[in-house]
Structure formats: C-alpha cells, structure tokens
VOMIFI-104884 format. One record per residue (C-alpha): x, y, z; residue number from 1; residue in one letter. Coordinates in pm, 1 decimal. Each point is the difference from the previous one (the first is absolute). Layout:
N
<<X; Y; Z>; NUM; a> ...
END
This chain:
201
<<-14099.9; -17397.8; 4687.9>; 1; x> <<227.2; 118.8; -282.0>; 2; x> <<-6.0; -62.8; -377.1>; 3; x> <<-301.3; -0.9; -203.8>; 4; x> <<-323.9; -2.3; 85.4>; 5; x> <<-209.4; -274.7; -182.3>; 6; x> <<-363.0; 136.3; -69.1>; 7; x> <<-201.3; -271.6; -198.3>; 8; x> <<-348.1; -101.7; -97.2>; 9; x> <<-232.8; -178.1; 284.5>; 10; x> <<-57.8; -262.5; -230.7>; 11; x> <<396.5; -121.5; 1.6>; 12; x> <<5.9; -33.2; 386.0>; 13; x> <<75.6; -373.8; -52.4>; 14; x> <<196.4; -17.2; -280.1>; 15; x> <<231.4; 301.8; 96.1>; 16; x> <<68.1; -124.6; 323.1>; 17; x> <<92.4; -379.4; -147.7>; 18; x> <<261.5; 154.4; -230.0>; 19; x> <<114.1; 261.3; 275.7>; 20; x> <<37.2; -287.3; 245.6>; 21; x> <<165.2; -281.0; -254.4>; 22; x> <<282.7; 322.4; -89.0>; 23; x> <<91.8; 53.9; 345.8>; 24; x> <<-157.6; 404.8; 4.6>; 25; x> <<-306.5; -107.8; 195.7>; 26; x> <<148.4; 177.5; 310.7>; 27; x> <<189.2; 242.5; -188.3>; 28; x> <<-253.7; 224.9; -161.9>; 29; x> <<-280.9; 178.6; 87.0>; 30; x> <<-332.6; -132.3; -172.8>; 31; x> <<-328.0; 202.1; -16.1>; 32; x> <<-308.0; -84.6; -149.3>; 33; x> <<-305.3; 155.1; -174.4>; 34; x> <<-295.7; -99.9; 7.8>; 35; x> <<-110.4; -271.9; -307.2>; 36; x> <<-351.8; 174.1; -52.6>; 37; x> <<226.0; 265.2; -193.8>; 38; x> <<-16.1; -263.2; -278.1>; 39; x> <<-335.1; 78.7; -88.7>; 40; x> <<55.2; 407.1; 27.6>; 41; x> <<333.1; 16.0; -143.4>; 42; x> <<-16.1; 386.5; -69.5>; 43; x> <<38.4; 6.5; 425.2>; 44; x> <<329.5; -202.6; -50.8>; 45; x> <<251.9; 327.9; -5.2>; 46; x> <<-210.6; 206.4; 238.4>; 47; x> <<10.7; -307.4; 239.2>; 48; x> <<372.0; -48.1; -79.4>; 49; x> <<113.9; 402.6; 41.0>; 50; x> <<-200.6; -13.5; 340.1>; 51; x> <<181.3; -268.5; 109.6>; 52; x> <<306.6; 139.7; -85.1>; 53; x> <<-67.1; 399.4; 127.6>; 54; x> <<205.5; -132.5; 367.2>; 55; x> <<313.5; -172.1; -194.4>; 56; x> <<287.7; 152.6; -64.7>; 57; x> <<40.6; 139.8; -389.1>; 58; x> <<344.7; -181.5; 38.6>; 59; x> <<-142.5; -312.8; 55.1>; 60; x> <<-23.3; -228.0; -273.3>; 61; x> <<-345.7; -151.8; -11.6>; 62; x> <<-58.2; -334.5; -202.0>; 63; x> <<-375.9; -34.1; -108.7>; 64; x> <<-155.5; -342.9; -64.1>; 65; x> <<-231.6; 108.7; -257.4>; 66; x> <<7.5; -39.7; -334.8>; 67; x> <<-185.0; 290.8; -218.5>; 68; x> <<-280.6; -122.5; 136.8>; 69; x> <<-292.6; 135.1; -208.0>; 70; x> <<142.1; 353.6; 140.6>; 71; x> <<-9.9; 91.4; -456.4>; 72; x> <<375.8; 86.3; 46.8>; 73; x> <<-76.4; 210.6; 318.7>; 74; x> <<237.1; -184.8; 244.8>; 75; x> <<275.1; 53.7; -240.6>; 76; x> <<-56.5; 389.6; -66.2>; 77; x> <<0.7; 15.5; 349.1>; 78; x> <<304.4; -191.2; 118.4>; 79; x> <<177.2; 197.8; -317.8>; 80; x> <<-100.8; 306.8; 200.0>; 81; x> <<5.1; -60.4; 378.4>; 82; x> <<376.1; 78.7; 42.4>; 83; x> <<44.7; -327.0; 153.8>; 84; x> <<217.0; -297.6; -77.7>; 85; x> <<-297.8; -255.5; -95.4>; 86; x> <<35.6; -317.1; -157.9>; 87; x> <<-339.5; -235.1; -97.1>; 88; x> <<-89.8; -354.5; -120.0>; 89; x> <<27.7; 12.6; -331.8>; 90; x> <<-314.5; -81.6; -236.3>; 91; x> <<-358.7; 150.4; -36.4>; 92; x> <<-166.3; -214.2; 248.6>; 93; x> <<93.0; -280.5; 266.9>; 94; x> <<-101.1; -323.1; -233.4>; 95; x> <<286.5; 173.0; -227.8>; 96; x> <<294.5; -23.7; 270.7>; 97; x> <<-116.3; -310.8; 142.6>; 98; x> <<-18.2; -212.8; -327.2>; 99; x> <<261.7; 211.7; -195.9>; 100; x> <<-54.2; 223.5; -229.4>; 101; x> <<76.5; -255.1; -286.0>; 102; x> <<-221.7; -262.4; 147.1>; 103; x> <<-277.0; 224.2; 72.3>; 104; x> <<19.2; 101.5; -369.2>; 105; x> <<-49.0; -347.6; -95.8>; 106; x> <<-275.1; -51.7; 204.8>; 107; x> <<-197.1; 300.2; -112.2>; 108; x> <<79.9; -101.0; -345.4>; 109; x> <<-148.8; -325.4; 79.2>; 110; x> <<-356.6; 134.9; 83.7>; 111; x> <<-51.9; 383.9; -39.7>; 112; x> <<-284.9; -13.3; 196.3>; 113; x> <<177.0; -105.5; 407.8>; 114; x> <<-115.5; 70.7; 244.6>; 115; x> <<335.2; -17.8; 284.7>; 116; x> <<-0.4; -70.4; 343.4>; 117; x> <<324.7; -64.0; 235.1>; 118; x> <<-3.0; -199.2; 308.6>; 119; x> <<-128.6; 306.5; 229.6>; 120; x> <<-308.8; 105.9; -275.9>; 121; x> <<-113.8; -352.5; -11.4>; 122; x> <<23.3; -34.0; 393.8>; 123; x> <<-251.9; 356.3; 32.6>; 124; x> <<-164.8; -35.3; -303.0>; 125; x> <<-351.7; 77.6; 185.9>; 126; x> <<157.1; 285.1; 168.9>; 127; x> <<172.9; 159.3; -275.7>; 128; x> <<-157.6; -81.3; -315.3>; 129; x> <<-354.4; -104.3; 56.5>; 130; x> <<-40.3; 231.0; 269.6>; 131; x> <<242.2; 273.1; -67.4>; 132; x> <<-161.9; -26.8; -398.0>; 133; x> <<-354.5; 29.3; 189.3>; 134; x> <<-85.1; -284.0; -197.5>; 135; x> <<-186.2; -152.4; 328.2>; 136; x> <<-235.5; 342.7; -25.7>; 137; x> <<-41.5; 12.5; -354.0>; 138; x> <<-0.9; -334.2; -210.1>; 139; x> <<-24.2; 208.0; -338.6>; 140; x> <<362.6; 117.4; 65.4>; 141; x> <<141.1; -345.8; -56.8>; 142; x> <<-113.6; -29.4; -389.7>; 143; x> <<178.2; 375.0; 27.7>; 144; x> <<305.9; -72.2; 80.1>; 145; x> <<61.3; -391.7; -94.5>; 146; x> <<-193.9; -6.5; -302.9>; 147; x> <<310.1; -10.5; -191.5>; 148; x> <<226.6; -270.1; 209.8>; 149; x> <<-29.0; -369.6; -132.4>; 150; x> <<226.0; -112.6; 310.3>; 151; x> <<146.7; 73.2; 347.6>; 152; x> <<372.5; -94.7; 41.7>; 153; x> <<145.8; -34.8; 351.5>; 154; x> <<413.3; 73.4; -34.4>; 155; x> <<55.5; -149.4; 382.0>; 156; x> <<280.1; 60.6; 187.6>; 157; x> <<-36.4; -268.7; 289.0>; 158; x> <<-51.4; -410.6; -78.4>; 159; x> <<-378.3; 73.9; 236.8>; 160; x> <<-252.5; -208.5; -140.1>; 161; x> <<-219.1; 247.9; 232.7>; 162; x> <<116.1; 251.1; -274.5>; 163; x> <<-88.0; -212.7; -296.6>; 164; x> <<-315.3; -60.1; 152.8>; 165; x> <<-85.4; 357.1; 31.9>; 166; x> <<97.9; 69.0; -371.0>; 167; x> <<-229.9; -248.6; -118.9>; 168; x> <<-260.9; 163.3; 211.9>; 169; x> <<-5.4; 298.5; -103.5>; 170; x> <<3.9; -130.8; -386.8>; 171; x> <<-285.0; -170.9; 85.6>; 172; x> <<-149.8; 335.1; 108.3>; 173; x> <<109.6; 162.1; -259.5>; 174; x> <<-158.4; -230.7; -264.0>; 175; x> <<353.9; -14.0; -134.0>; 176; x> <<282.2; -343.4; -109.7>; 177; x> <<241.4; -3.6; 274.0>; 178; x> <<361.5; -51.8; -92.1>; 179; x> <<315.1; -40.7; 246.5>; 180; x> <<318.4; 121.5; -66.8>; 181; x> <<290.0; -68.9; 338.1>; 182; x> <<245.9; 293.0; 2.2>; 183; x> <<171.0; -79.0; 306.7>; 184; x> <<177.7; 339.2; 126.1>; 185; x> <<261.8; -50.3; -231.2>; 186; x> <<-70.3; 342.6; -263.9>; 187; x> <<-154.3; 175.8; 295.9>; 188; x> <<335.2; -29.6; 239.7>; 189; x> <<259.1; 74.7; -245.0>; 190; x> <<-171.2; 362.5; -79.5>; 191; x> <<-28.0; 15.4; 343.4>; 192; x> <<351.0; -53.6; 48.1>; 193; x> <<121.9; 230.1; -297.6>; 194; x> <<-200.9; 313.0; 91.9>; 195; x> <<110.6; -42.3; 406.8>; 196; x> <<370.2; -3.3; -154.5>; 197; x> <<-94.0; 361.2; -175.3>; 198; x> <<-103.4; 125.0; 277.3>; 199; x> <<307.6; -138.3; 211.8>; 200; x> <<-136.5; -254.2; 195.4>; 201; x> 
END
C-alpha cells in the first residue's frame, strides 16, 4: 500500500483504529504497532522505532503515534535527524493529547501530585504497573515511587464502566483518591488527523 506508513504506540491500538475507521482511512493506510511495554523503558522507544523502520523506504513518510514519551527529547533529536519526513502526536505524554494540552494543564494544576491512567493503563494495570514496577516482588517499591501522589485520575476514552471499574481498582491499590475525568477521542483524533495531513495522508 502507498502513502504513509502509520507507526504508533501499542497502547493506542483501540483508539487509533476508532478514529482511523470513523475518517474513512481505516483501509487506506498501513498501521503498525509497537509493543506497549515500551512505556515503562522509554529510552528503547527510538531504537524500537529505527528498527522498525530499517525495511521502509527513506521516501516514505512515516506518522508516529507517540508523543515524547518519556524519550527526555530523544524521539525528537532523532526524527530531526533521521532524514525522513516524520510527523508525531503532539505533547509530552499520551494523557496530554488525549485530554488537550489546555485541559491536562488544568488538571495537573488541580492536584500536583496525579497519578494518570487512560483507558488501556487502567485495563493492564497488573501487567504494566504493578508488575512491570515489580511492585508484586518488592512491596517497599510502592512507598518509592507513590509516596508523593495524593490521587489516581483515569482520563477514559470509552463510556466502559469495566474501565471505571479498573481505575478505581487500581486506586484502591495504590492507597490513592480516585478521580474520573471522560475525554472521549475528541483531542486525541484531531492531532491525529492534523499530523496524518503533514505527512500527506
């Protein structure tokens, strides 16, 4: 398939593919996806990306559904450097482009101490938080790195009670308030739709 090639996060598999399918490109692009572990080694993000990438055309434009990711700047230096036309999703982080960038503001205003989750963290919590943390191994690690929250906030993207559910429970795990905030996929598909366009989709 011609055009560009769409590259993005594991952890967007849903929400990509709702805002692909609801602007007709579904069939017309070519999606690939890394793997959403990367979120918890994000210094593997670019490596992971150029290896995808060593097979595709230089030509090619490539849109990558990351944000900076916790890369420090990397992804950036790199896509200023690759020699490729690259567009991203704007933002340091995915709670940033999926409540938007003023809301997310707000909302880290509101409580310094957040602790995010999206639809896809609360749903493997277990998997990629207490387990990929190695908080299940080593209780003393959760003092470590949530001494400092006062609350967990759960930016959904789906109307799933399952979801909600799942955000609670991991507050509750956490020790933490839980807060709700519903973004819809409203922020999240109209970057979507303005870095495709600089790439030429």
């Amino acid at each position: 398939m011609t055009g560009p090639l769409v590259l993005a996060c594991g952890a967007l598999v849903r929400e990509l593919r709702a805002v692909l399918r609801h602007d007709g490109l579904a069939d017309r692009l070519d999606v690939d996806y890394l793997p959403a572990p990367l979120h918890n080694r994000p210094e593997r993000i670019v490596p992971a990306i150029e290896a995808r990438l060593a097979d595709v055309p230089r030509e090619r434009p490539v849109f990558l559904g990351y944000a900076d990711c916790g890369t420090g700047g990397m992804l950036d230096t790199w896509i200023a450097s690759c020699g490729r036309v690259i567009s991203r999703l704007p933002g340091a982080h995915c709670y940033e482009f999926f409540a938007g960038v003023d809301r997310f503001d707000e909302l880290q205003a509101e409580e310094i101490g957040t602790f995010f989750l999206t639809d896809f963290l609360a749903r493997n919590f277990d998997a990629l938080v207490w387990q990929g943390l190695r908080i299940d191994r080593h209780p003393e690690l959760l003092d470590l790195y949530f001494g400092n929250y006062r609350r967990v906030l759960l930016l959904s993207q789906a109307d799933d009670p399952v979801v909600v559910d799942a955000g609670k429970a991991a507050a509750a795990r956490l020790g933490l308030e839980f807060a709700h905030v519903h973004t819809g996929l409203g922020p999240f598909g109209e970057s979507v739709r303005v870095e495709l366009r600089a790439v030429g989709a």
